[in-house]
PDB file as gemmi writes it, atoms N, CA and C in Angstrom:
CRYST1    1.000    1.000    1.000  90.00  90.00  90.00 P 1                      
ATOM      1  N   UNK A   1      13.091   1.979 -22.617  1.00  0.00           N  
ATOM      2  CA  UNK A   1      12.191   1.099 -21.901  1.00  0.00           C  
ATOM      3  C   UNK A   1      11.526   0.142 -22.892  1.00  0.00           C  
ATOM      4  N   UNK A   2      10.925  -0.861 -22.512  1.00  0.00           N  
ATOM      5  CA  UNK A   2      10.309  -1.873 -23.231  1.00  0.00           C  
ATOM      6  C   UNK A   2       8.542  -2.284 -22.368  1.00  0.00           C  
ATOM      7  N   UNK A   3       7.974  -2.851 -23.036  1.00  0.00           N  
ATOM      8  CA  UNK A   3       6.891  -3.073 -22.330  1.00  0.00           C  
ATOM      9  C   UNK A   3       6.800  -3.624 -20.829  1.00  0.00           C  
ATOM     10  N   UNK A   4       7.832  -4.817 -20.913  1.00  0.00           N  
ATOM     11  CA  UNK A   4       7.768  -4.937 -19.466  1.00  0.00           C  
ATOM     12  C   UNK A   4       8.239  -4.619 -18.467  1.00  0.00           C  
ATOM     13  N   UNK A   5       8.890  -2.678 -18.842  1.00  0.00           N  
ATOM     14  CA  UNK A   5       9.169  -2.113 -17.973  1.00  0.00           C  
ATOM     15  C   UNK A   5       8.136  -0.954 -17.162  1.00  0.00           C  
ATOM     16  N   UNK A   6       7.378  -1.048 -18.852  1.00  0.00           N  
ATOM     17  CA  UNK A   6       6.269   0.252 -18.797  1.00  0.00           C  
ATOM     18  C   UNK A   6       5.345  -0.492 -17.607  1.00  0.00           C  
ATOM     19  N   UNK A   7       4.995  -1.727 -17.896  1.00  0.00           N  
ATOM     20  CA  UNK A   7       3.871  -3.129 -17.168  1.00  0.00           C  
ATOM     21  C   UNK A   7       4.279  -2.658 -15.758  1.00  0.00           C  
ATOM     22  N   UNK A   8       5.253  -2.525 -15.171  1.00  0.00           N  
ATOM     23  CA  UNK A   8       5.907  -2.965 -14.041  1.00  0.00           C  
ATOM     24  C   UNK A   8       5.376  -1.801 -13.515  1.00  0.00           C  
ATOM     25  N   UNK A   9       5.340  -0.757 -13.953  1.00  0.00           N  
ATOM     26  CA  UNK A   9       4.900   0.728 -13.356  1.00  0.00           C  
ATOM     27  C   UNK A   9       3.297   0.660 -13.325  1.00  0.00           C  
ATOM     28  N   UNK A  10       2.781   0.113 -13.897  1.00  0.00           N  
ATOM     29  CA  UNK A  10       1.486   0.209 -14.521  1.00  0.00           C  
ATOM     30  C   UNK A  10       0.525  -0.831 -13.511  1.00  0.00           C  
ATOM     31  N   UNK A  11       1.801  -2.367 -12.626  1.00  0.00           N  
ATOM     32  CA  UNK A  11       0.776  -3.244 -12.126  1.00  0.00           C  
ATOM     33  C   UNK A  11       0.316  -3.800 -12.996  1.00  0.00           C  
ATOM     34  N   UNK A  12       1.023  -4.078 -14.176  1.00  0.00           N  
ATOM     35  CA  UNK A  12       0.128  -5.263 -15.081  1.00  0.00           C  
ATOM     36  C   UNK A  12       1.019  -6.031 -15.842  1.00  0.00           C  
ATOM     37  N   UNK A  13       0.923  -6.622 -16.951  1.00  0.00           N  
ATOM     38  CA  UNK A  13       2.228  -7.644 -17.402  1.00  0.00           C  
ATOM     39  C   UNK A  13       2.085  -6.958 -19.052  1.00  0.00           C  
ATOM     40  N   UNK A  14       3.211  -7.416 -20.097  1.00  0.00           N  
ATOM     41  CA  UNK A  14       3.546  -6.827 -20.818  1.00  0.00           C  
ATOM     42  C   UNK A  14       2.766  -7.285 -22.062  1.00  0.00           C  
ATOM     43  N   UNK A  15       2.050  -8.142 -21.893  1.00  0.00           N  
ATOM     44  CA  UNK A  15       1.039  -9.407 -22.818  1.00  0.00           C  
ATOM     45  C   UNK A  15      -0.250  -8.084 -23.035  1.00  0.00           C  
ATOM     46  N   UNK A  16      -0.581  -7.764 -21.798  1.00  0.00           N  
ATOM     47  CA  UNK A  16      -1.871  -6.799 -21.726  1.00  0.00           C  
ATOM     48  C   UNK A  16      -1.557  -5.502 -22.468  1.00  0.00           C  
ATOM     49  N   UNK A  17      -0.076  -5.353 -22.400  1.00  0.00           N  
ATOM     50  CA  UNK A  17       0.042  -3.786 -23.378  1.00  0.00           C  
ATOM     51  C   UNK A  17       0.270  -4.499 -24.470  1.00  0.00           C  
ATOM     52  N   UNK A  18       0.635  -5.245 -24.793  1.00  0.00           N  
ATOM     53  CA  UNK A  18       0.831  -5.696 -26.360  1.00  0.00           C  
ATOM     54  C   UNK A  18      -0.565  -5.396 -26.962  1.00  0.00           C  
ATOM     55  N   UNK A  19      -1.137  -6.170 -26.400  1.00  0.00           N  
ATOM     56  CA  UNK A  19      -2.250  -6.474 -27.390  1.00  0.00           C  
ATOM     57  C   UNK A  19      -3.337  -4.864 -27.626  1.00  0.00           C  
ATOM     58  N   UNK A  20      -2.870  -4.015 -26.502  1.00  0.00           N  
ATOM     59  CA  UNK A  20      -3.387  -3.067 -26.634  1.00  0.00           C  
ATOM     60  C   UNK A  20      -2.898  -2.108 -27.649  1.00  0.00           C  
ATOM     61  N   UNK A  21      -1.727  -2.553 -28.561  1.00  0.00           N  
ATOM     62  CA  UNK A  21      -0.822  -1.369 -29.156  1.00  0.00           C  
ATOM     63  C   UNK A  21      -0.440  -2.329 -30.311  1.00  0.00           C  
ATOM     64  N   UNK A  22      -1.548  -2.849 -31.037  1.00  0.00           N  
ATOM     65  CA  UNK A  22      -1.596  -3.585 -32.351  1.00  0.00           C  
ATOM     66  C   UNK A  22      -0.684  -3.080 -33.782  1.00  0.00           C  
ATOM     67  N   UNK A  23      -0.177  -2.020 -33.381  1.00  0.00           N  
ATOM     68  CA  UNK A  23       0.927  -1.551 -34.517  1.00  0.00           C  
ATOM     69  C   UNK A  23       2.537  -1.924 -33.975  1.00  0.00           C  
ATOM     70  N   UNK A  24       2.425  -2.175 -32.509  1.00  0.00           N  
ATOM     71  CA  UNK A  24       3.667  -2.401 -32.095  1.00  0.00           C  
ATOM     72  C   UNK A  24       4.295  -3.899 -32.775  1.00  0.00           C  
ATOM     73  N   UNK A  25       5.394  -3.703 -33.566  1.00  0.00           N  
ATOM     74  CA  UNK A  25       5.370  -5.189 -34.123  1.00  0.00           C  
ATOM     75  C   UNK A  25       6.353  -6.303 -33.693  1.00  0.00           C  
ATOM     76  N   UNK A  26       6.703  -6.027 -32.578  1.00  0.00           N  
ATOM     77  CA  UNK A  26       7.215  -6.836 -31.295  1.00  0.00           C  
ATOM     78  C   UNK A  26       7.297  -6.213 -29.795  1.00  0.00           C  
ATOM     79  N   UNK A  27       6.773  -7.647 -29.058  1.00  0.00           N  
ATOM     80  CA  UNK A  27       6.822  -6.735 -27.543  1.00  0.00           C  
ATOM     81  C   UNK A  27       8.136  -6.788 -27.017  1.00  0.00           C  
ATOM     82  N   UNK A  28       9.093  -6.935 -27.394  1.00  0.00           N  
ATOM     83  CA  UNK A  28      10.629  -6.465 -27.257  1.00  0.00           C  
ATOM     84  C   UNK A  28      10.901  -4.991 -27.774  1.00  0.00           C  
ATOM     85  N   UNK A  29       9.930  -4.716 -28.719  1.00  0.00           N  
ATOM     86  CA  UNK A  29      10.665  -3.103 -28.799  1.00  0.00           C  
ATOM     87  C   UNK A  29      10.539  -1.738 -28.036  1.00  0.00           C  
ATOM     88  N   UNK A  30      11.342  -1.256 -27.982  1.00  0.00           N  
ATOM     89  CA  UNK A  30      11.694  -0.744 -27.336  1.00  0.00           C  
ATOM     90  C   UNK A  30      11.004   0.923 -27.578  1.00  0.00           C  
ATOM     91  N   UNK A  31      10.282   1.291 -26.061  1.00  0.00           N  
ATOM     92  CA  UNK A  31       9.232   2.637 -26.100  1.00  0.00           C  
ATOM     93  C   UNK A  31      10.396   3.247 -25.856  1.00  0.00           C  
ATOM     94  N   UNK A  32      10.527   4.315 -26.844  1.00  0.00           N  
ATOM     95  CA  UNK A  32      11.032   6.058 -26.287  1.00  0.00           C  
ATOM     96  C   UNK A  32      10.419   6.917 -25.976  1.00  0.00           C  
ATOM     97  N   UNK A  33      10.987   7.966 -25.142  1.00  0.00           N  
ATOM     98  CA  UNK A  33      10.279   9.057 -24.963  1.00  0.00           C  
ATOM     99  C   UNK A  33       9.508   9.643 -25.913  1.00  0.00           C  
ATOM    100  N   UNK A  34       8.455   9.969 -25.349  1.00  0.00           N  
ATOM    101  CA  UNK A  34       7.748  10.963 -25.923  1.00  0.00           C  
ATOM    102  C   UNK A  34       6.752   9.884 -26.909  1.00  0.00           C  
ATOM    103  N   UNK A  35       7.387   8.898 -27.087  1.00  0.00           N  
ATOM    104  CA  UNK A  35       6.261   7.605 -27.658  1.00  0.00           C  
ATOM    105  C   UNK A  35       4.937   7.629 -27.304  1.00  0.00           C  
ATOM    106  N   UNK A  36       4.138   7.394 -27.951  1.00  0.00           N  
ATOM    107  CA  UNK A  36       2.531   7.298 -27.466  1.00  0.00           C  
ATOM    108  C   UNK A  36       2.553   5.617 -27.540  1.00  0.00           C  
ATOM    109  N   UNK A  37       1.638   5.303 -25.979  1.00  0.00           N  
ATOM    110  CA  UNK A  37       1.250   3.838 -26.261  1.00  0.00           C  
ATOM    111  C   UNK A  37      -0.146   3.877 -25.623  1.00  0.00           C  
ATOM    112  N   UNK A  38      -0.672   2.912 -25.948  1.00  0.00           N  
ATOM    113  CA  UNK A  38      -2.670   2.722 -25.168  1.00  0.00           C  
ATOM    114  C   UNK A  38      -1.800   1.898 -23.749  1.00  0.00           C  
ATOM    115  N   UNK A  39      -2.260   2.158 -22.927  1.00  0.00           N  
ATOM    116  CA  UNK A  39      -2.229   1.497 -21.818  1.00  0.00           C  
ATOM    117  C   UNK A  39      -3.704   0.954 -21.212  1.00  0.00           C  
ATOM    118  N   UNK A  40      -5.133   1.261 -21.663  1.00  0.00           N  
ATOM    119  CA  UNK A  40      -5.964   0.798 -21.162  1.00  0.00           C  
ATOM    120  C   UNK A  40      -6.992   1.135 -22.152  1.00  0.00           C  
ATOM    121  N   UNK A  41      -8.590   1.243 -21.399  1.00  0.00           N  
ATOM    122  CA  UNK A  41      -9.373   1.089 -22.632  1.00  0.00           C  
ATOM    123  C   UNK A  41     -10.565   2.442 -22.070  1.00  0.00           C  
ATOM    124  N   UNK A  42     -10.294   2.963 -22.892  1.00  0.00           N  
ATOM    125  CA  UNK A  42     -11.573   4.396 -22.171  1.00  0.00           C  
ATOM    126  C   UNK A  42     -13.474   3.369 -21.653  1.00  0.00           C  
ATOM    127  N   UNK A  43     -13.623   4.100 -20.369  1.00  0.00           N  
ATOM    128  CA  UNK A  43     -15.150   4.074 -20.095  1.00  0.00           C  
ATOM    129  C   UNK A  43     -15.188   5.056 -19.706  1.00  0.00           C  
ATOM    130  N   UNK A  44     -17.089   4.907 -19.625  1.00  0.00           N  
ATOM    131  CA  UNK A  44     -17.267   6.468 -19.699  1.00  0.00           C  
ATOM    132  C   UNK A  44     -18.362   5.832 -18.233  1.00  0.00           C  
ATOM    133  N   UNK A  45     -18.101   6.426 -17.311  1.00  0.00           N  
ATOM    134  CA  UNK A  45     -18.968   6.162 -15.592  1.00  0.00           C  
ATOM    135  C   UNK A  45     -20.337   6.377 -16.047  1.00  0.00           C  
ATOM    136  N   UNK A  46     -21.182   5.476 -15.608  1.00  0.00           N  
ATOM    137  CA  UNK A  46     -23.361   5.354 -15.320  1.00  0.00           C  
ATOM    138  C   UNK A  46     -23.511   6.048 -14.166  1.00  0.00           C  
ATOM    139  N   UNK A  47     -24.794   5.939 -14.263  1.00  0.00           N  
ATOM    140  CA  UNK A  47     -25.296   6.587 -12.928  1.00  0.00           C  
ATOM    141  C   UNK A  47     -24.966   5.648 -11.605  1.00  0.00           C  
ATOM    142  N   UNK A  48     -24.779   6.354 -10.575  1.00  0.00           N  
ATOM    143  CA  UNK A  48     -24.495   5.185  -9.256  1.00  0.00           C  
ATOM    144  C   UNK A  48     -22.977   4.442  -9.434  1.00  0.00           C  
ATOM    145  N   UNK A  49     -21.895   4.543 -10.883  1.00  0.00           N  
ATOM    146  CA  UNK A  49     -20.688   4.260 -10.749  1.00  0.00           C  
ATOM    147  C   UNK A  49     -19.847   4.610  -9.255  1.00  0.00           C  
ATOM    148  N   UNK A  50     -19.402   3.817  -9.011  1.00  0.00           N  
ATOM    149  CA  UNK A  50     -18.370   4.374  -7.630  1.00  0.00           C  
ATOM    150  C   UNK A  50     -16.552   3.628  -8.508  1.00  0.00           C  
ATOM    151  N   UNK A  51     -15.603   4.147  -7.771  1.00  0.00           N  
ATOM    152  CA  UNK A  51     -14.441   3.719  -8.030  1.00  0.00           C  
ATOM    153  C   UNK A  51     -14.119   2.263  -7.494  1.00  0.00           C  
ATOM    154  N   UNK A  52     -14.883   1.718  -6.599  1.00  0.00           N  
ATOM    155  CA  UNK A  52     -14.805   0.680  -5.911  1.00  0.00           C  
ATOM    156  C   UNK A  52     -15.621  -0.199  -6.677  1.00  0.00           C  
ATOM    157  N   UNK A  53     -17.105  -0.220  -7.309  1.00  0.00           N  
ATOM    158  CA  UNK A  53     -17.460  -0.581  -7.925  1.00  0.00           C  
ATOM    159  C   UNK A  53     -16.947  -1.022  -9.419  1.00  0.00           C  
ATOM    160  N   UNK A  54     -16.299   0.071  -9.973  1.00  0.00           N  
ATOM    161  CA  UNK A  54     -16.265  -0.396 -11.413  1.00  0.00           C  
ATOM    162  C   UNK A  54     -14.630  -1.350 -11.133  1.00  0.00           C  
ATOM    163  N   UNK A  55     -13.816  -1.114  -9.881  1.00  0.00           N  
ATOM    164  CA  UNK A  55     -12.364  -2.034  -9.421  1.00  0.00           C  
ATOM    165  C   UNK A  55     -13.023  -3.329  -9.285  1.00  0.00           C  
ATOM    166  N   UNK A  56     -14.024  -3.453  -8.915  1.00  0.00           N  
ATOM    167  CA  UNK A  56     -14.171  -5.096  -8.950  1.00  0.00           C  
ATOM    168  C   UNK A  56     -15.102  -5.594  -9.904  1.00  0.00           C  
ATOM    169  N   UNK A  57     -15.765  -4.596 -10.992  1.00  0.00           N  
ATOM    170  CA  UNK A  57     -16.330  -4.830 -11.917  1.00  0.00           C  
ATOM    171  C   UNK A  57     -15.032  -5.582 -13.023  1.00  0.00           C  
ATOM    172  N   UNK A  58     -14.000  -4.935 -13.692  1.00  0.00           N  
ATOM    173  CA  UNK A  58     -13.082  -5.499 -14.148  1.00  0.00           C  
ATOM    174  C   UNK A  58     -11.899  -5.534 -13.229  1.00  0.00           C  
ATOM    175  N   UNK A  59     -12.026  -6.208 -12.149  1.00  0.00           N  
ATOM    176  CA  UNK A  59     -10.839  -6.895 -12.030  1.00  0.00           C  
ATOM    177  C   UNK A  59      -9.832  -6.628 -11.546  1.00  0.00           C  
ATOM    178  N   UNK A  60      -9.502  -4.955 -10.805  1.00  0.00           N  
ATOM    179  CA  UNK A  60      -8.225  -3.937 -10.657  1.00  0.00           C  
ATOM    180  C   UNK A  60      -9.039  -3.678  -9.344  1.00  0.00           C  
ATOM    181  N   UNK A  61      -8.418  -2.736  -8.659  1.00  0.00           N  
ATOM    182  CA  UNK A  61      -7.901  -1.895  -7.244  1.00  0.00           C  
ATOM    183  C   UNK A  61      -8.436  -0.538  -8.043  1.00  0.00           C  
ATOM    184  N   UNK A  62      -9.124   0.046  -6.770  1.00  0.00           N  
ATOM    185  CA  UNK A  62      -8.973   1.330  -6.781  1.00  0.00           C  
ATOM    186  C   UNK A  62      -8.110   2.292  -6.732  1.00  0.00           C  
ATOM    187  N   UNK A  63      -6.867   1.735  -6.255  1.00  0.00           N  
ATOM    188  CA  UNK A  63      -5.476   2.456  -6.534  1.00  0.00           C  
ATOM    189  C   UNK A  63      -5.180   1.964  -7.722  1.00  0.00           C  
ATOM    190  N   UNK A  64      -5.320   1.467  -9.210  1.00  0.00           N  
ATOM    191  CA  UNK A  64      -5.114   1.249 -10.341  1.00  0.00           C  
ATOM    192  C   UNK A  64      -5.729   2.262 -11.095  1.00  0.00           C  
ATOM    193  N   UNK A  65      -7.018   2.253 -10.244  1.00  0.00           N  
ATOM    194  CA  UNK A  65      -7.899   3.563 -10.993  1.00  0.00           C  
ATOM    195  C   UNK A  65      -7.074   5.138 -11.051  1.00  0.00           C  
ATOM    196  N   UNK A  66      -6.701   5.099  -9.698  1.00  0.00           N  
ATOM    197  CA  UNK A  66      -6.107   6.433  -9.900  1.00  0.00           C  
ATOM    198  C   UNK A  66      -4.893   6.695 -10.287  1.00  0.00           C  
ATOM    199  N   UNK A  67      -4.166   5.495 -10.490  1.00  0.00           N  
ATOM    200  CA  UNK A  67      -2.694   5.412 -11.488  1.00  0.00           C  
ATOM    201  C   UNK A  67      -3.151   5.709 -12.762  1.00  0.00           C  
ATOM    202  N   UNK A  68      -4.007   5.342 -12.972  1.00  0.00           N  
ATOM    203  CA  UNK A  68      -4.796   5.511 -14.604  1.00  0.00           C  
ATOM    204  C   UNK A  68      -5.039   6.880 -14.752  1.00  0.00           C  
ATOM    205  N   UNK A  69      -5.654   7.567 -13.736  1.00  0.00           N  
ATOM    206  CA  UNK A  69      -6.857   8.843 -13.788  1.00  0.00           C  
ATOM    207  C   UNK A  69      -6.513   9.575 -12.526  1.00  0.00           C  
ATOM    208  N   UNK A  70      -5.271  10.358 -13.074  1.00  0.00           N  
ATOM    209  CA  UNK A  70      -4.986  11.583 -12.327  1.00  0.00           C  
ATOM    210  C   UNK A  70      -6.471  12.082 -11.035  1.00  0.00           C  
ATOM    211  N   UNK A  71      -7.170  12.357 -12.357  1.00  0.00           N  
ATOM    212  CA  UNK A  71      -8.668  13.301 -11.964  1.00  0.00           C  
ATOM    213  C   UNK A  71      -9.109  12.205 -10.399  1.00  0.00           C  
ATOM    214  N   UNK A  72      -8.946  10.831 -10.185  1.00  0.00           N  
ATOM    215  CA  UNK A  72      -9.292  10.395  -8.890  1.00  0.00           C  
ATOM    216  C   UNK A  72      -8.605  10.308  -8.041  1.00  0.00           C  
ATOM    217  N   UNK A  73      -7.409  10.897  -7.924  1.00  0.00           N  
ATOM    218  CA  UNK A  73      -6.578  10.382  -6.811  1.00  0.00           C  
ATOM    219  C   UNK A  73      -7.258  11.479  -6.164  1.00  0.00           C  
ATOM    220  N   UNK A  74      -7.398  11.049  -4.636  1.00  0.00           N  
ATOM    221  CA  UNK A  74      -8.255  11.744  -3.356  1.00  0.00           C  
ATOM    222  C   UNK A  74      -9.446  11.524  -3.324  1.00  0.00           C  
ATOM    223  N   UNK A  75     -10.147  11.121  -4.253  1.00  0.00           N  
ATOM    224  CA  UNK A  75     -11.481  10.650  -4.064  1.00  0.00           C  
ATOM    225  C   UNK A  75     -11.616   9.516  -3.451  1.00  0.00           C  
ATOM    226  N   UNK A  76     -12.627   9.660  -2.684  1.00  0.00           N  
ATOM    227  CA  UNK A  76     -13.421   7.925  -1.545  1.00  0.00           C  
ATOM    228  C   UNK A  76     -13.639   7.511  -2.858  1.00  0.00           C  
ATOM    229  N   UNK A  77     -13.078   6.136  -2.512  1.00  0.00           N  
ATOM    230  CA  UNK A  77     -13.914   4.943  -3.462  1.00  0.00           C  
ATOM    231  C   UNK A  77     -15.190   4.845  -3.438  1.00  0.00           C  
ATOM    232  N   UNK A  78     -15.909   5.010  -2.611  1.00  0.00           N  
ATOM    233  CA  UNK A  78     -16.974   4.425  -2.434  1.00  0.00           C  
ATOM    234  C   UNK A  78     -18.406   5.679  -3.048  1.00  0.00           C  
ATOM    235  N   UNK A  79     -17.322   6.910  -3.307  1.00  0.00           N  
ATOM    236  CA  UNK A  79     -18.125   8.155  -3.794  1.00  0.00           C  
ATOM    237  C   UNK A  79     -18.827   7.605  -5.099  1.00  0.00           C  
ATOM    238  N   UNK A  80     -19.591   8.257  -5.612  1.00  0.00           N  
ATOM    239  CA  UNK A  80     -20.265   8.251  -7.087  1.00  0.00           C  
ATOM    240  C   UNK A  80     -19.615   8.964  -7.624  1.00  0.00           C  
ATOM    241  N   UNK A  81     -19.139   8.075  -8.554  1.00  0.00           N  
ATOM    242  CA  UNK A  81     -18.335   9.389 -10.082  1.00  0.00           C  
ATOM    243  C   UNK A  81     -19.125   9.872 -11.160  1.00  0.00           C  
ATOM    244  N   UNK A  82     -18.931  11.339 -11.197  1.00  0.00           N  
ATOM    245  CA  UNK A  82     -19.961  11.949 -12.455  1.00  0.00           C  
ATOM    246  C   UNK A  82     -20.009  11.309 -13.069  1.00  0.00           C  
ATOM    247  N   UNK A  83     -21.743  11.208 -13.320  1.00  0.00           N  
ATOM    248  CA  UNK A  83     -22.026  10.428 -14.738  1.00  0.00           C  
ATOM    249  C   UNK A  83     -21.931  11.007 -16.483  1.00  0.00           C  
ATOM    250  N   UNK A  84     -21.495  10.227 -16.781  1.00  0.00           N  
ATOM    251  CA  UNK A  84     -20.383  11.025 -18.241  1.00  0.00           C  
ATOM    252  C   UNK A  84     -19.103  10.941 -18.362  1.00  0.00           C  
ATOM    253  N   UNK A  85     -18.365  10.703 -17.069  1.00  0.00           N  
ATOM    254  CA  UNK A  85     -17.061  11.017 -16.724  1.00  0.00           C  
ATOM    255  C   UNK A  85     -16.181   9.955 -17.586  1.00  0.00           C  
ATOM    256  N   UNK A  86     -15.514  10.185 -17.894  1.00  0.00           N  
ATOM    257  CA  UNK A  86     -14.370   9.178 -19.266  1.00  0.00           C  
ATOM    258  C   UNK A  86     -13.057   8.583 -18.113  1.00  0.00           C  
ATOM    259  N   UNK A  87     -13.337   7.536 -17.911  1.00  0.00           N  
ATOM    260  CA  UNK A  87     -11.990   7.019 -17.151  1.00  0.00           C  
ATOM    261  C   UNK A  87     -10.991   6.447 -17.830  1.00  0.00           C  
ATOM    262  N   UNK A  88      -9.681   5.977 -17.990  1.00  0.00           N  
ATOM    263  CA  UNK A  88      -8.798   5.030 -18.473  1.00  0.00           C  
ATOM    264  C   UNK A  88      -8.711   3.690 -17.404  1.00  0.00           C  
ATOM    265  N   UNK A  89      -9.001   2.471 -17.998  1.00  0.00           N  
ATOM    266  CA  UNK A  89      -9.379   1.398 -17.331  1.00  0.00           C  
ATOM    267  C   UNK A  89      -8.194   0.146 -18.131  1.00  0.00           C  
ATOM    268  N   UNK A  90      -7.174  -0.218 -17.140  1.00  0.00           N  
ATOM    269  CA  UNK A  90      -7.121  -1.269 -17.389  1.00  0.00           C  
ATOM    270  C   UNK A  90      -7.312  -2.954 -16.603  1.00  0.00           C  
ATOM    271  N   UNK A  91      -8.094  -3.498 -17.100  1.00  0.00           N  
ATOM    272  CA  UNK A  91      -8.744  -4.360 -16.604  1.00  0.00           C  
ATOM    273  C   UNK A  91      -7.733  -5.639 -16.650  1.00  0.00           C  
ATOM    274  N   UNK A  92      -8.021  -6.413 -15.740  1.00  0.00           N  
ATOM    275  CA  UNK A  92      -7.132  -7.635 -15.592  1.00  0.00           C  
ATOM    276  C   UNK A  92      -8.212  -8.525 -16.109  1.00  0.00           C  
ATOM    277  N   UNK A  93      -7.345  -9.002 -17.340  1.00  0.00           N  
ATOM    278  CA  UNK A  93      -8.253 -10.204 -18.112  1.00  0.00           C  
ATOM    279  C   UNK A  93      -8.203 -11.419 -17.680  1.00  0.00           C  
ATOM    280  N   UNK A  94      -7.290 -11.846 -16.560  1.00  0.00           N  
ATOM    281  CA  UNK A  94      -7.491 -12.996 -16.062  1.00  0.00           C  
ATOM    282  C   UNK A  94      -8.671 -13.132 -14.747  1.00  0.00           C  
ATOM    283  N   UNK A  95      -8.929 -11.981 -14.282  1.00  0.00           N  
ATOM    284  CA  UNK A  95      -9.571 -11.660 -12.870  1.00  0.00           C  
ATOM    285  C   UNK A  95     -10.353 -10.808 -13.283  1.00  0.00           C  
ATOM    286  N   UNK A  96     -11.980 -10.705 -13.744  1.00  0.00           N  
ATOM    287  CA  UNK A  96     -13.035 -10.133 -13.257  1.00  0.00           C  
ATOM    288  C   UNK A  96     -14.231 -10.670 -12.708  1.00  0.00           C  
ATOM    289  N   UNK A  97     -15.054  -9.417 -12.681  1.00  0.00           N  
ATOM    290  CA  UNK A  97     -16.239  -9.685 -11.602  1.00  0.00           C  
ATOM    291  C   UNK A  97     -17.609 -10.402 -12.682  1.00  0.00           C  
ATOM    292  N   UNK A  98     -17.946 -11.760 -12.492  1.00  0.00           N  
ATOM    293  CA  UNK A  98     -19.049 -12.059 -13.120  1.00  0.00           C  
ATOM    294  C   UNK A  98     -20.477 -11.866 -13.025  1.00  0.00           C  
ATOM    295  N   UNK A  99     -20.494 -10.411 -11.964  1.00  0.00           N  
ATOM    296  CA  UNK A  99     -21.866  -9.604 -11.478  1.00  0.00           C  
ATOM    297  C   UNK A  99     -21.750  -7.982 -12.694  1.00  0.00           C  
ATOM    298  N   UNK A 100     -23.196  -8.145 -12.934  1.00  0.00           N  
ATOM    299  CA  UNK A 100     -22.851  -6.487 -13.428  1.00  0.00           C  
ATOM    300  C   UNK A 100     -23.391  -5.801 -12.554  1.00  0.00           C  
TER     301      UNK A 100                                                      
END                                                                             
């Protein structure tokens, strides 16, 4: 596989994993199994976080969230996520929310 195959699974383009995997020294090369790559950027949920909230905070779907984070699939969006809780977030850098 190559990045913009990993992208394609992921809902995002292959520009956004590049830059996330700064040792990779072309985005033509090619991921093998068992390869480690960053696909997003750890946060850690505030008080009053919801899954719906932090999706239009940067820019993604709440079904992105839980492609990311096993731990939410079945949860209401609209629930509060423990505060502390460490999510994997990848944010669409062309599309976010200019409210905090």
């Amino acid at each position: 596989e190559d990045l913009d195959s990993v992208s394609e699974k992921l809902g995002t383009n292959w520009l956004q994993l590049w830059q996330l995997n700064a040792l990779m020294p072309h985005p033509d090369s090619t991921v093998q199994p068992g390869d480690r790559i960053n696909v997003g950027h750890l946060f850690t949920a505030g008080y009053h976080d919801t899954m719906k909230g932090l999706a239009s905070r940067f820019g993604t779907t709440s079904y992105k969230l839980q492609l990311m984070n096993r731990d939410l699939r079945g949860v209401d969006e609209s629930s509060e996520l423990d505060e502390g809780s460490t999510l994997c977030i990848l944010p669409d850098s062309c599309h976010t929310s200019t409210s905090n």
